[in-house]
N, C-alpha and C positions, 0 to 999 in steps of 0.2 A: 393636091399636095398639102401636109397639114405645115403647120406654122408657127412660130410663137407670136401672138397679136402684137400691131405695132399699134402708134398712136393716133397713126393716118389712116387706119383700120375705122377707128370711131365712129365717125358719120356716119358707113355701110352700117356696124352693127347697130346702131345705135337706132336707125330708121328698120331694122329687121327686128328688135325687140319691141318696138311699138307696133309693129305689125303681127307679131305674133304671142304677145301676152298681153295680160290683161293686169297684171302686177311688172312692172319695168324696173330693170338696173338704169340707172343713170351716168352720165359720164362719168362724175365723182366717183361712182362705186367702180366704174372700169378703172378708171386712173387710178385709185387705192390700191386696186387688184392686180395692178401690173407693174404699178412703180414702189409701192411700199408694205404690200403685204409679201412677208418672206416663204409663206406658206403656199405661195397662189403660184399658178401656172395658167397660163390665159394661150388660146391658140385659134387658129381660123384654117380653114377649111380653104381651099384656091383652086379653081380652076379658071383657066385662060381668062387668067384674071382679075373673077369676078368672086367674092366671098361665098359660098354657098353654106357655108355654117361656123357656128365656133364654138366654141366649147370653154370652160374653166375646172380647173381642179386643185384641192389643197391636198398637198401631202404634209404630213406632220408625223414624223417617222416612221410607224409602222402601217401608218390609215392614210387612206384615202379619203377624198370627200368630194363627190362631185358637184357644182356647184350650178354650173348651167350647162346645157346643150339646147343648140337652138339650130335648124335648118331654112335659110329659105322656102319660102311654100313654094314655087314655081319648079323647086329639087327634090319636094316629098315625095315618100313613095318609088327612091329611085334607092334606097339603100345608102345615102349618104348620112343619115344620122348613128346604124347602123355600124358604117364604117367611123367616124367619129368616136364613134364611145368602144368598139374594139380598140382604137390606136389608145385610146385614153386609157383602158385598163392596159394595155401591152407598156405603156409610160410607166405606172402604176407598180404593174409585174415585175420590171428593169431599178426602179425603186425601191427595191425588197418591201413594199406595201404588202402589209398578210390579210386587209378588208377594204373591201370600197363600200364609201354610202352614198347615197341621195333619196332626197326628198321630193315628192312628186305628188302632185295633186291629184283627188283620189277619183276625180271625174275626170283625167287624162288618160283615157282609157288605150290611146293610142303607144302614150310614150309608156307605161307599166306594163304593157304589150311586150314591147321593142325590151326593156329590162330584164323581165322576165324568162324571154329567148335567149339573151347572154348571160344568164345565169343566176342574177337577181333574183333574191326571196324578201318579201314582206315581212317586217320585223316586228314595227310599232306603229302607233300612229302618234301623229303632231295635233293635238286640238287644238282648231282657228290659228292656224297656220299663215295664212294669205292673209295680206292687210285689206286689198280690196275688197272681199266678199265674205272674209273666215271660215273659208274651206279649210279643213282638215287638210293635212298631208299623210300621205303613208310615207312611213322610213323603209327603204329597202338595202339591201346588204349581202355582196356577192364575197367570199372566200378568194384568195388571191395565190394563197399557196396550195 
């Protein structure tokens, strides 16, 4: 069932971002994202529940912007991030949103996969991008209407 993140949510995600990136949002940046930014929409992922993923997105009238998507690892590979980012653009769609974007690391060969089968195209790229390492980002950008 998706969700709109609460604040008791935190801990879960917050021990799944450091388990699965290598560059992390920090509380701050959730609690900004949830309680003071007008643009964000923040949500989690539940089954019998247990968080299996969560997602973010800005809308700012007509765009989209996807912010994070992140799945428990012990959930990969089952179609749960998938399902995550259909509901997200279906948000999106119901939003009169006419572009979604995100950004994505250009050695994530897994998640530009997953993008690219919903309909995501390669637009631009971000140079030194990631503060960690300064990996590049590709910008990708799916049509909405």
């Amino acid at each position: 069932m998706l969700r709109l993140m609460k604040e008791t949510d935190l801990p879960i995600v917050l021990e799944l971002e450091e388990q699965l990136f290598t560059s992390t949002w920090k509380m701050d940046d959730f609690l900004y994202e949830m309680n003071e930014n007008p643009f964000s929409q923040m949500f989690v992922w539940e089954e019998d529940s247990e968080i299996v993923g969560y997602m973010g997105i800005w809308i700012i009238f007509e765009q989209a912007q996807l912010t994070n998507l992140a799945v428990n690892k012990k959930y990969q590979g089952k179609g749960y991030g998938r399902k995550l980012l259909e509901m997200g653009i279906s948000l999106c769609q119901e939003a009169s949103c006419e572009i979604m974007t995100l950004e994505v690391r250009q050695s994530n060969v897994v998640a530009k996969s997953l993008y690219q089968s919903c309909g995501f195209e390669k637009v631009s790229v971000k140079k030194d991008y990631y503060q960690d390492n300064h990996e590049d980002a590709d910008v990708m950008m799916k049509g909405l209407i």
